[in-house]
N, C-alpha and C positions, 0 to 999 in steps of 0.2 A: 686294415685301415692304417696305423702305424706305418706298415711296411712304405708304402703310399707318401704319408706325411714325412717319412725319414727322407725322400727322394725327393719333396720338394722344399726341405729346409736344409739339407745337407749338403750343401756344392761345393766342390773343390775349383772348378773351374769358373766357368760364366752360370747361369741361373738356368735350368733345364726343369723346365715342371711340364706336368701331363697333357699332352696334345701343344705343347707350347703357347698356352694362353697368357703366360707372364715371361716369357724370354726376351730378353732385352739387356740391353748393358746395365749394368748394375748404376751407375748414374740415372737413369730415367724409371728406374724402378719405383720412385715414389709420385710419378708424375698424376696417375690418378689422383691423388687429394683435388685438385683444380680441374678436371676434363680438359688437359691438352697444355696446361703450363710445366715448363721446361725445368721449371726451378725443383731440386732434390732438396729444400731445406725442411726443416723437422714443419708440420701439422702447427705447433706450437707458434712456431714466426709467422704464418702464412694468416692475411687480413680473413677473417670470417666475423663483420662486423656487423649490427641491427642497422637499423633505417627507421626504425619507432620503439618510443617509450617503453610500450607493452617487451616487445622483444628482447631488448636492453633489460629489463628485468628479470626476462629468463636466463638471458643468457651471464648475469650477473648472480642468479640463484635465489630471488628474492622472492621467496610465494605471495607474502600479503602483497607484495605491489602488484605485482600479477593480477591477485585477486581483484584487489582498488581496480586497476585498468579495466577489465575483464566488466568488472559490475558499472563500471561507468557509460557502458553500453556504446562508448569510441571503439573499439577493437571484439573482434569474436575470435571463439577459441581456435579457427582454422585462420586467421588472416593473415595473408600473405604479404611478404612486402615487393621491391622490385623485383628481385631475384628469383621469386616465387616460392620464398622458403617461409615454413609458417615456424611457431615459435616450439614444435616438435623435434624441426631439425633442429634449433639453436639449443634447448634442453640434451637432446643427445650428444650433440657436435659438445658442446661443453662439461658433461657429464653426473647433470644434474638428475640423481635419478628419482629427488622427492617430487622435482617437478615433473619428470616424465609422467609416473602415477600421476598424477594432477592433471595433463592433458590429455591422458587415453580415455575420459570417462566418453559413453557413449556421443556418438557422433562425430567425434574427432577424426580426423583423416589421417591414418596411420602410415598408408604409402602414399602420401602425396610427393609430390613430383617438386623438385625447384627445376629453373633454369637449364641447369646441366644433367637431369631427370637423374639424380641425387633422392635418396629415397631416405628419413631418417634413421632407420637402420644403417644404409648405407653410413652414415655419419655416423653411428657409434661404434660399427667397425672400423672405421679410417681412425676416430682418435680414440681406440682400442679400451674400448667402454664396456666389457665383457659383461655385466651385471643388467645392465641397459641393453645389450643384445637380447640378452636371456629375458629379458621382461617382454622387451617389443614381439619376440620370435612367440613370446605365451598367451600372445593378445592378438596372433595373428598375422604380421607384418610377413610381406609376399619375398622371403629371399631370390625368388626369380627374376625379379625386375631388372634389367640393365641401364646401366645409364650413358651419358653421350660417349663413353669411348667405347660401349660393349662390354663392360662390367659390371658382373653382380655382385652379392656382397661378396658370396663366397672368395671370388677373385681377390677382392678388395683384402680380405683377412689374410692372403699369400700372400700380397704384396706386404703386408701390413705386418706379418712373418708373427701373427698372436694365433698359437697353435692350441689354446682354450676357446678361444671364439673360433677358429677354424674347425674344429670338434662338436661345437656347438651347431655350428650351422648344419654342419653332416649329419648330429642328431635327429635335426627336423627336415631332415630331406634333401640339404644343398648336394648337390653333383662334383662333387671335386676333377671330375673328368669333362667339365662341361666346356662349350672350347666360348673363345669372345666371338660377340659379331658385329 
């Protein structure tokens, strides 16, 4: 496995990983965050903002508001906003992981889909949430899923070049050899 991992973190030249599912000029290599935006800048710069209150507190880290919204019976625990992203992806993407615990309890929609069929996993890999991988991957979360460009997470953790979360995902079965479609 190493062997493996050393070939596709190790490049002297351009990026040569297994079957070629991440070869690309080293500029476009972080293009995945967005499905198809051209911009290399860090996760960090790039807008990944709510659309409601409920959200906004996730993504802000604040469980009693959460709670408040939640019991206020305007928002349920899967609701999505335009994007189609519910407040699971925003807990990951942000790296909140007392709220993640807080929205896996039964019923929750683990691999739900946004927009860009972004799975929250997916988003804890992109902003390299290895703790939050490890919980969603213990609760179930489908690492086979692709999203719009033909990326799974797995893919997602070589571009993302986090060789803990790459490992991790191997653990529970990811394909390091599996190609995009």
């Amino acid at each position: 496995m190493f062997s493996t991992l050393r070939k596709v973190f190790c490049f002297n030249k351009e990026p040569r990983t297994p079957l070629g599912f991440c070869d690309c000029p080293s500029g476009e290599r972080r293009k995945f965050f967005w499905c198809g935006s051209t911009s290399s800048e860090d996760r960090s710069r790039q807008p990944y903002d709510p659309e409601n209150t409920f959200h906004e507190a996730v993504c802000m880290g604040k469980l009693k508001e959460a709670l408040h919204l939640l019991a206020s019976k305007n928002f349920k625990i899967n609701h999505k906003d335009t994007g189609k992203r519910t407040a699971l992806h925003f807990a990951c993407f942000y790296g909140h992981l007392h709220l993640v615990y807080f929205l896996l309890f039964p019923g929750s929609e683990i691999n739900a889909l946004d927009k860009k069929k972004c799975t929250p996993l997916m988003k804890a890999v992109q902003s390299r949430e290895a703790q939050i991988v490890s919980v969603l991957l213990g609760h179930g979360a489908d690492l086979n899923i692709k999203d719009c460009n033909g990326d799974s997470a797995i893919h997602q953790a070589v571009y993302s070049e986090s060789l803990d979360i790459l490992s991790n995902l191997h653990d529970f079965g990811g394909d390091i050899e599996e190609e995009r479609k």
